[in-house]
VEXGU-641015 format. One line per field, with one value per residue (C-alpha): residue number from 1; residue in one letter; x, y, z. Coordinates in nm, 2 decimals. Example, Ala and Ser with C-alpha at 12.3 -4.5 7.8 and 13.67 -1.06 7.14 Angstrom:
# residues 2
seq c(1_2)
type c(A_S)
px c(1.23_1.37)
py c(-0.45_-0.11)
pz c(0.78_0.71)
This chain:
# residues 465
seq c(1_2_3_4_5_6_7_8_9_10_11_12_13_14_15_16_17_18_19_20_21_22_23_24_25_26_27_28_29_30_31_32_33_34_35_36_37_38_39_40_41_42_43_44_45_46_47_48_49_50_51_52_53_54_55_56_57_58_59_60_61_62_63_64_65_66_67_68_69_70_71_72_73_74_75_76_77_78_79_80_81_82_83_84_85_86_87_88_89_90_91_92_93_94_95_96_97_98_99_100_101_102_103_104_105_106_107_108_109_110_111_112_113_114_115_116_117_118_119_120_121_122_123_124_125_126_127_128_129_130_131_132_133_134_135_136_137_138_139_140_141_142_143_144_145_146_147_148_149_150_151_152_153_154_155_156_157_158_159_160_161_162_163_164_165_166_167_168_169_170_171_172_173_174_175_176_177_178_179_180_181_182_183_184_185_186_187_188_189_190_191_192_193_194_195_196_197_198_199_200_201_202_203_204_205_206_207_208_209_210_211_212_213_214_215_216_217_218_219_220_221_222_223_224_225_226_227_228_229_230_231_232_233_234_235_236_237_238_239_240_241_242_243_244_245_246_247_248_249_250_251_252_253_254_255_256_257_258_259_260_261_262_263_264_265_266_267_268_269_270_271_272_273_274_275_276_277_278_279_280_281_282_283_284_285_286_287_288_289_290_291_292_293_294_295_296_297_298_299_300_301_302_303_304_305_306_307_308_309_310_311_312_313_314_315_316_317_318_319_320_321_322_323_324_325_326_327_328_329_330_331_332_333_334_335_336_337_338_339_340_341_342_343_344_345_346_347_348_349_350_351_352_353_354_355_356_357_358_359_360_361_362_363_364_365_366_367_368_369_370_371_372_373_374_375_376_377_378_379_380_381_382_383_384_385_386_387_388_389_390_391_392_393_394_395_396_397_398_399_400_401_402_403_404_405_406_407_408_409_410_411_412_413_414_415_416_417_418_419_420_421_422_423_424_425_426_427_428_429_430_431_432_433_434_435_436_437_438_439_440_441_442_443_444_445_446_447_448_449_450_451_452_453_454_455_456_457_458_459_460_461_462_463_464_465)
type c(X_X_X_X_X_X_X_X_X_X_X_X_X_X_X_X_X_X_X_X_X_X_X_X_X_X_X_X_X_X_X_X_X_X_X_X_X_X_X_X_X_X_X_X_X_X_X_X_X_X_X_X_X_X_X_X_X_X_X_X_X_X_X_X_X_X_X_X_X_X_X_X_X_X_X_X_X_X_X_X_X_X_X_X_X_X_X_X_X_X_X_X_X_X_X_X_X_X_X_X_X_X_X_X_X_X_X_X_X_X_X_X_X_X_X_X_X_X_X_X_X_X_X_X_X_X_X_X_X_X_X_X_X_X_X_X_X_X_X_X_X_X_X_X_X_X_X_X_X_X_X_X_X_X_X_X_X_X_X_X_X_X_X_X_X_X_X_X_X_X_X_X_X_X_X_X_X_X_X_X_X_X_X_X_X_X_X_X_X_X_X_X_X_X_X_X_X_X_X_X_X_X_X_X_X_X_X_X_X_X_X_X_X_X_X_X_X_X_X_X_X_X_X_X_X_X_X_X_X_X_X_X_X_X_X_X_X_X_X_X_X_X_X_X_X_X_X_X_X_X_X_X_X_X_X_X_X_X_X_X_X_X_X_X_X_X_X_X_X_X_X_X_X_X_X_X_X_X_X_X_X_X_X_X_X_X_X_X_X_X_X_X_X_X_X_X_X_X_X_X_X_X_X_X_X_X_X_X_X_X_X_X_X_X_X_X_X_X_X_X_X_X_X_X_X_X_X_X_X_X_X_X_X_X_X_X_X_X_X_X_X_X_X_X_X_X_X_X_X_X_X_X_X_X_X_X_X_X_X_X_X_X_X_X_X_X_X_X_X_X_X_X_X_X_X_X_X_X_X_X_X_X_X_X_X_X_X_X_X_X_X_X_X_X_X_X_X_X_X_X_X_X_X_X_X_X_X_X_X_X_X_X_X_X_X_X_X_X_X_X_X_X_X_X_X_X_X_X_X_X_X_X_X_X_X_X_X_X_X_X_X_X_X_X_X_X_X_X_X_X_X_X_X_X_X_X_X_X_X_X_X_X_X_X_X)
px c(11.40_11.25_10.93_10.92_10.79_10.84_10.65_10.55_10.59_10.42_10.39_10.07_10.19_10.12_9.93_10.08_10.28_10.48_10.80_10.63_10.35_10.66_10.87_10.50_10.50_10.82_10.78_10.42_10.56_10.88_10.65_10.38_10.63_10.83_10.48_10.58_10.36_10.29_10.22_10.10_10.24_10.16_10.49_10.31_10.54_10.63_10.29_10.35_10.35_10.09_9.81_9.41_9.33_9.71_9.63_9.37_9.51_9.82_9.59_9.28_9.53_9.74_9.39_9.32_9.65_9.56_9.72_9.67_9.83_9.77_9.83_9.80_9.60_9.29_9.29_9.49_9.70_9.92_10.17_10.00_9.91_10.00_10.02_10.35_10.21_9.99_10.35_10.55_10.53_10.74_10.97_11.02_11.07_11.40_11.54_11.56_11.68_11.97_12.01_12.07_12.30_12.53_12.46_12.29_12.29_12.06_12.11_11.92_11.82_12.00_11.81_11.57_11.49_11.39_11.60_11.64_11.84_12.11_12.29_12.63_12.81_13.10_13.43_13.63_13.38_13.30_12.91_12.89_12.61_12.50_12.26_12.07_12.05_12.43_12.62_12.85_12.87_13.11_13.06_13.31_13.15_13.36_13.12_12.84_12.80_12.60_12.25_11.91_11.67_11.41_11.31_11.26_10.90_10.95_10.85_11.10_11.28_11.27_11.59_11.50_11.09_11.17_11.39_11.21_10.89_11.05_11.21_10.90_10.66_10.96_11.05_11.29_11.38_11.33_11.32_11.35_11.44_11.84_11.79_11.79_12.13_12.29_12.07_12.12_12.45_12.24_11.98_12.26_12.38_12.06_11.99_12.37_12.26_12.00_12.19_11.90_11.90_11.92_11.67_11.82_11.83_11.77_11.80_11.61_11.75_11.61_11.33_11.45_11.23_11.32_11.62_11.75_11.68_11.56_11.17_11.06_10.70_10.81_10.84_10.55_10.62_10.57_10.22_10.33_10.04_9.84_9.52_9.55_9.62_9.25_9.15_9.27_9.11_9.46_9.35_9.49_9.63_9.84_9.94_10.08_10.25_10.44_10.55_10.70_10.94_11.05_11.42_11.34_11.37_11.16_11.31_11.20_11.09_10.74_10.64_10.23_10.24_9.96_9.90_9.95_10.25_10.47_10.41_10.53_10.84_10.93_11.28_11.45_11.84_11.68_11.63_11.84_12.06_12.11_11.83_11.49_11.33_11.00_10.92_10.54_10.55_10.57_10.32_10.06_10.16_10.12_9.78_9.62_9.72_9.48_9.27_9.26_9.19_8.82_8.51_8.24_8.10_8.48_8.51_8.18_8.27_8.59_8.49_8.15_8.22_8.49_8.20_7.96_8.20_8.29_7.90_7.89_7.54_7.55_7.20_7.19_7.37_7.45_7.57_7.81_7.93_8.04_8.22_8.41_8.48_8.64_8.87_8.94_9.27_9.37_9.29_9.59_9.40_9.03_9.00_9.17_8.79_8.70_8.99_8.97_8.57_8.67_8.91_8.63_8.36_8.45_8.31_8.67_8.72_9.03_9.26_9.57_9.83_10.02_9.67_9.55_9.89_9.77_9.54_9.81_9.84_9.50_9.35_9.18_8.90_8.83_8.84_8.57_8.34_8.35_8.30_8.01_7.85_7.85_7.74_7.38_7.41_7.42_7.17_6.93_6.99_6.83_7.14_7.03_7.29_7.65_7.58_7.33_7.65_7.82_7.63_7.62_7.99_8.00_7.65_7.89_8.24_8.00_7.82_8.15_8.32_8.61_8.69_8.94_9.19_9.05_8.73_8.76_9.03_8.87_8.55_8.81_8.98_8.66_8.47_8.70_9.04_9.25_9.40_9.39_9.15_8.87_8.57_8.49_8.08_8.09_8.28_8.02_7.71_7.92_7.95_7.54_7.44_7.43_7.81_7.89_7.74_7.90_8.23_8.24_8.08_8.39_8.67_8.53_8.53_8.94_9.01_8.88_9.04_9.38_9.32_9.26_9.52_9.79_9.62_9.66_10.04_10.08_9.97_10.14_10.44_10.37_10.33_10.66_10.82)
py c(7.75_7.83_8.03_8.40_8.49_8.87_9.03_9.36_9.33_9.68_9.74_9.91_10.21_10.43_10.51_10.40_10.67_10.73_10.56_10.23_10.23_10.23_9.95_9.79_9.88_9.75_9.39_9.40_9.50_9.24_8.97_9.02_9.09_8.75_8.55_8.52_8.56_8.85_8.87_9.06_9.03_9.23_9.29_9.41_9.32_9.70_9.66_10.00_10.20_10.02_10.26_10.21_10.21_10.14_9.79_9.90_10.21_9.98_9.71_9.98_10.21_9.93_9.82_10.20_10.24_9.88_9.65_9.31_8.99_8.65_8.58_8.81_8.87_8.96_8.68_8.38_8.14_7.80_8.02_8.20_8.33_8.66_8.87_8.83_8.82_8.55_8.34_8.40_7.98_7.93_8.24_8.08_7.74_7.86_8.11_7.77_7.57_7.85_7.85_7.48_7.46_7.77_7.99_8.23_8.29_8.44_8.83_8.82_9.17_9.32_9.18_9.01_8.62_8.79_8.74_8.85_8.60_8.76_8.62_8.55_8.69_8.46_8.58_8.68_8.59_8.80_8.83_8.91_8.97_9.05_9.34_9.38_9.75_9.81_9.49_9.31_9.42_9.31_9.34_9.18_9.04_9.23_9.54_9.37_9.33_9.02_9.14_9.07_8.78_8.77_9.07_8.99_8.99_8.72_8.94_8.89_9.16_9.29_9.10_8.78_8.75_8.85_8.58_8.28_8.45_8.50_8.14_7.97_8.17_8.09_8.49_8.49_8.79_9.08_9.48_9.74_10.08_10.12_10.23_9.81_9.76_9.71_9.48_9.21_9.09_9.03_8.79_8.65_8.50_8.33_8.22_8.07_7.94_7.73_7.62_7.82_7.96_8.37_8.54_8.81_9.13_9.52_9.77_10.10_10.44_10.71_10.96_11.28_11.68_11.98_11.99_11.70_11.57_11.23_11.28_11.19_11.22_11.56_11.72_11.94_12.06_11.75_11.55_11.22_10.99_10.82_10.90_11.23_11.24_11.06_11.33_11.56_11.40_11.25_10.97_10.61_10.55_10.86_10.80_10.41_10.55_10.86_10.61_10.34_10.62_10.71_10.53_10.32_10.43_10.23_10.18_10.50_10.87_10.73_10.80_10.82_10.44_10.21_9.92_9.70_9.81_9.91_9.54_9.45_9.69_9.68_9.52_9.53_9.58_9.95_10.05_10.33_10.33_10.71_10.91_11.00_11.39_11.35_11.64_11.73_11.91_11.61_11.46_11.74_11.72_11.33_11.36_11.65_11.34_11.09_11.38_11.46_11.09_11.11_11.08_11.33_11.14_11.01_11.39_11.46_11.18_11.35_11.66_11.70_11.63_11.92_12.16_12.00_12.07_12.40_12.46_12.60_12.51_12.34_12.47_12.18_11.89_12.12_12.41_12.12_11.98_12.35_12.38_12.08_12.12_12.44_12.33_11.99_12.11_12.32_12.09_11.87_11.72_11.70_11.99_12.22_12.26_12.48_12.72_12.76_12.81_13.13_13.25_13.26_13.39_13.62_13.96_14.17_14.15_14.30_14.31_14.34_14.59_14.27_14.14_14.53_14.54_14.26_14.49_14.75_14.52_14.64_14.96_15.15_15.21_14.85_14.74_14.97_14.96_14.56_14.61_14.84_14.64_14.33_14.53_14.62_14.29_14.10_14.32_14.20_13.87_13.53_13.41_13.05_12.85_12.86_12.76_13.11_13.33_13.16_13.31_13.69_13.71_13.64_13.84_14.16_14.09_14.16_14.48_14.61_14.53_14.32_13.95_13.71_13.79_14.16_14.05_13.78_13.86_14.16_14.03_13.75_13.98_14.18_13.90_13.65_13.87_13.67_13.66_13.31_13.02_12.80_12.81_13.16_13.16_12.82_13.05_13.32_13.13_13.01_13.34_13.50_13.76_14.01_13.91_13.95_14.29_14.38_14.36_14.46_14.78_14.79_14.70_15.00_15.24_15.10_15.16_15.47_15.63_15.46_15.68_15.99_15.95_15.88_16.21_16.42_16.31_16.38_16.73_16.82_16.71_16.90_17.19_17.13_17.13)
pz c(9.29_9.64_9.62_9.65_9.95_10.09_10.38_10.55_10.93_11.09_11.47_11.53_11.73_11.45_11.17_10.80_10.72_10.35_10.51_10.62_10.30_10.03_10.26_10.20_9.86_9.79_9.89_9.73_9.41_9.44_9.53_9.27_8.98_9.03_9.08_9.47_9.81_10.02_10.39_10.62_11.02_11.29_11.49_11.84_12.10_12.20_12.42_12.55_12.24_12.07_11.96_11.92_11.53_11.48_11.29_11.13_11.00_10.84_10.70_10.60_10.39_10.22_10.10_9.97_9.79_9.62_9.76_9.85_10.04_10.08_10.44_10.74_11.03_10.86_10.64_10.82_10.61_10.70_10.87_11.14_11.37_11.23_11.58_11.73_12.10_11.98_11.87_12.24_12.30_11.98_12.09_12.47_12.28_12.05_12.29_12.59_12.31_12.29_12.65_12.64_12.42_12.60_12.30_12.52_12.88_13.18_13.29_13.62_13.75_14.05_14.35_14.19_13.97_13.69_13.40_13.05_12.83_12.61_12.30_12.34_12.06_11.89_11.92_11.65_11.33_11.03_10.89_10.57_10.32_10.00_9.99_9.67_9.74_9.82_9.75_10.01_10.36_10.63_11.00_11.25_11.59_11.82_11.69_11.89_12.23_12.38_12.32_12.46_12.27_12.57_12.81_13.17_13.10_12.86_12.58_12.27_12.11_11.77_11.63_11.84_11.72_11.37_11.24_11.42_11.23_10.89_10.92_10.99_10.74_10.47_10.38_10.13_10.10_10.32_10.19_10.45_10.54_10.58_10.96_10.97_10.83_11.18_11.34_11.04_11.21_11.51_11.31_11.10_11.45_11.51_11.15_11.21_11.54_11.43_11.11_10.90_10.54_10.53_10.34_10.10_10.26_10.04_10.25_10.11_10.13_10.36_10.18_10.23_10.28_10.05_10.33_10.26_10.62_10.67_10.68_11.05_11.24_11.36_11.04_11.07_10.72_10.52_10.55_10.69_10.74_10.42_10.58_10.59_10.16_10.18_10.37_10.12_9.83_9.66_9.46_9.61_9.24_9.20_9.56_9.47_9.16_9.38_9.62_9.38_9.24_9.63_9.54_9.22_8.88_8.56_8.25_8.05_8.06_8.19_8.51_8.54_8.57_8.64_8.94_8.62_8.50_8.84_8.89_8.54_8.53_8.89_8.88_9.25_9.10_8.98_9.36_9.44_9.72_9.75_9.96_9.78_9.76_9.88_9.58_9.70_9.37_9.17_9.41_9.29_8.93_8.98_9.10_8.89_8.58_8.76_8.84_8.45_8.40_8.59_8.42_8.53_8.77_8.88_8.93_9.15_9.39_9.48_9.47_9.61_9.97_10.00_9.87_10.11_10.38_10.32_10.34_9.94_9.77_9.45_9.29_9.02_8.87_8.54_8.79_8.90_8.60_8.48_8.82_8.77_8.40_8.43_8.71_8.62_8.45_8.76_9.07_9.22_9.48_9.56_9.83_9.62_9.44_9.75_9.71_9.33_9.40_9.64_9.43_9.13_9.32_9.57_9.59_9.62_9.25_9.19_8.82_8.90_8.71_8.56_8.41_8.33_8.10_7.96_7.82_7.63_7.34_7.23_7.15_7.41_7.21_7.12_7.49_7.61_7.29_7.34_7.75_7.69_7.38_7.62_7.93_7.71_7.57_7.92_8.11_7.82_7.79_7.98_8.06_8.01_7.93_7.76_7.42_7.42_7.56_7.32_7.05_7.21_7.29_6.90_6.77_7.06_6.83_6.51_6.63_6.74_6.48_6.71_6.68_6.80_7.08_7.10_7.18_7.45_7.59_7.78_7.83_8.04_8.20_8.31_8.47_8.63_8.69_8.48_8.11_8.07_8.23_8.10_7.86_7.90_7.83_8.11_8.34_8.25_8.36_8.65_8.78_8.74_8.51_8.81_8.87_8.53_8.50_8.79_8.72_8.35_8.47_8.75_8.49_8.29_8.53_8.61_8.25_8.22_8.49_8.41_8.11_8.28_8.50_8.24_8.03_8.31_8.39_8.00_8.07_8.34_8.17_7.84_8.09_8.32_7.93)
């Protein structure tokens, strides 16, 4: 059986975005599931459009989403060189060779010597091939015009450089986006021409926004480039498992799947040929399972450069581990720390009327006699540490003679603003004993004059009676 041997083929006029990094992903995972090769080749022969950083953006973020090939241009191997512009001697070498032999002919510029050589087309032949992705495809040759192989610059074109390349670094099969269908004809012809074995073609479906557009560079709505998910602190794990399921589907329910086991369940007949949702919700759920996944100190690394940034002190290592414990659960990506931090801190403490009515399953009574008991109880206490408010929210449910759901869930409600949420005596020392006091003293004063308000509309309706 001829060794596996699939490859990624970039031009570095871009950075890797989430279209190129799954094509990537998909040979990687092809390759390394059936014990085969991977490559890496640097398709730069759109001089022009070629960007600064473009390489090192493709090869820097393959590396951060874990993968890893065994030939390319940062590495070498028997096949190279891995730079097409370093390969245009073998290029001039074929396309004379078809010249020669009248399988392709000279298209001199008007007024000029310059030339570009064009393929001629056979007339009257049908190409066909077996796609893993969508089965048998037939194209007839009178669809395609005699096409260039060489520009007049002597530069070769896309579907020219890429089959001499794949022939002589022995790709076997070749997985690409669908936007390619229409130019295999073209290298079917030279494969033909030479009397050279086809690789097996899949061609991937599109990946799609939430309106089902094909997502492009200029959809401003949807982050494109990997870099910028770095940026954002998405962990390169849950990144490599989002992509795989971008139009392929593993056998079973699971979907938070390991390097390990996408490369032992990958199976290439499973790749979908209808378009894939780019769901950035199931991109966030994705991530906040790796984020779950973190150790502590898993967690500071990701977190504690966003609160650097945003120019928030962290006072001491235990002030941090509170931080992170209580939003661990909440988090889908790293910068999102910042944002949760605001929410928790800010000084325009508000309750809103849907958490206040949270409140109307208890008695009036009990609320404020367990507000007030812990008001006392908090402006005398040390406010050390959260085993010790541990110990006074229970010594404040004794004295008042309130205990379970009663008790904490005002004292919740009347220090972060919500009804539901983390250990409550960690989000206590979080907040500061002034903080605290603060706002139970504020949540008091909003119940009591809810109830004065609703007495006084009670009689002025007894009197309208």
């Amino acid at each position: 059986m001829k060794k596996i041997r699939a490859r990624y083929a970039p031009s570095p006029t871009g950075l890797l975005h989430i279209g190129n990094a799954r094509t990537a992903l998909f040979n990687y995972l092809f390759a390394r599931h059936h014990g085969g090769e991977f490559i890496i080749r640097i398709e730069d022969t759109d001089v022009a459009r070629n960007v600064a950083g473009g390489e090192e953006s493709q090869l820097n973020y393959l590396k951060w989403l874990g993968m890893t090939w065994d030939e390319g241009p940062d590495k070498g191997g028997p096949y190279g060189p891995y730079h097409q512009l370093k390969r245009l001697d073998l290029y001039k070498k074929y396309a004379d060779e078809l010249l020669e032999r009248g399988l392709a002919y000279k298209d001199y510029k008007e007024g000029s010597d310059r030339y570009a050589i064009r393929f001629k087309v056979p007339a009257g032949k049908t190409y066909t091939f077996d796609d893993v992705i969508r089965g048998s495809l037939v194209f007839e040759s009178k669809e395609v015009e005699d096409w260039i192989i060489v520009k007049d610059n002597g530069i070769p074109t896309y579907n020219f450089a890429v089959v001499i390349d794949d022939h002589f670094m022995e790709i076997s099969h070749v997985f690409r986006g669908e936007e390619h269908i229409t130019n295999t004809p073209k290298q079917i012809m030279v494969y033909e021409a030479f009397g050279w074995e086809v690789p097996t073609f899949g061609h991937m479906t599109i990946i799609v926004n939430e309106n089902k557009k094909k997502l492009s560079k200029r959809d401003v709505n949807t982050i494109q480039f990997i870099s910028d998910y770095e940026k954002m602190g998405y962990l390169p794990e849950a990144m490599l498992n989002f992509l795989s399921l971008l139009g392929w589907s593993p056998t079973g329910d699971k979907e938070i799947l390991s390097h390990n086991e996408l490369v032992s369940l990958f199976d290439e007949h499973k790749l979908s040929a209808a378009p894939s949702y780019f769901d950035k919700a199931k991109l966030a759920f994705i991530n906040s399972k790796y984020i779950k996944q973190l150790d502590m100190e898993g967690l500071k690394k990701l977190c504690v450069p966003f609160l650097k940034e945003a120019g928030i002190e962290i006072p001491n290592e235990l002030w941090l581990e509170n931080l992170l414990s209580i939003f661990k659960d909440r988090i889908s990506y790293g910068k999102e720390i910042v944002k949760y931090y605001n929410e928790f801190f800010h000084d325009d403490f508000k309750i809103t009327d849907e958490v206040l009515n949270e409140l109307n399953q208890f008695a009036k009574e009990d609320v404020l006699k367990v507000l007030e008991a812990f008001k006392d109880a908090v402006n005398q206490s040390e406010f050390t540490d959260a085993t010790a408010l541990e110990v006074l929210i229970k010594s404040v449910g004794a004295e008042s003679g309130v205990k379970g759901k009663t008790l904490f869930m005002p004292l919740r409600i009347s220090t972060t603003g919500e009804a539901h949420g983390p250990s409550l005596p960690v989000s206590l020392i979080l907040l500061g004993k002034d903080k605290v006091a603060q706002r139970i003293s504020q949540t008091i004063n909003v119940i009591k004059g809810v109830t004065l308000w609703k007495n006084y509309y009670r009689f002025l309706q007894l009197q309208l009676s």
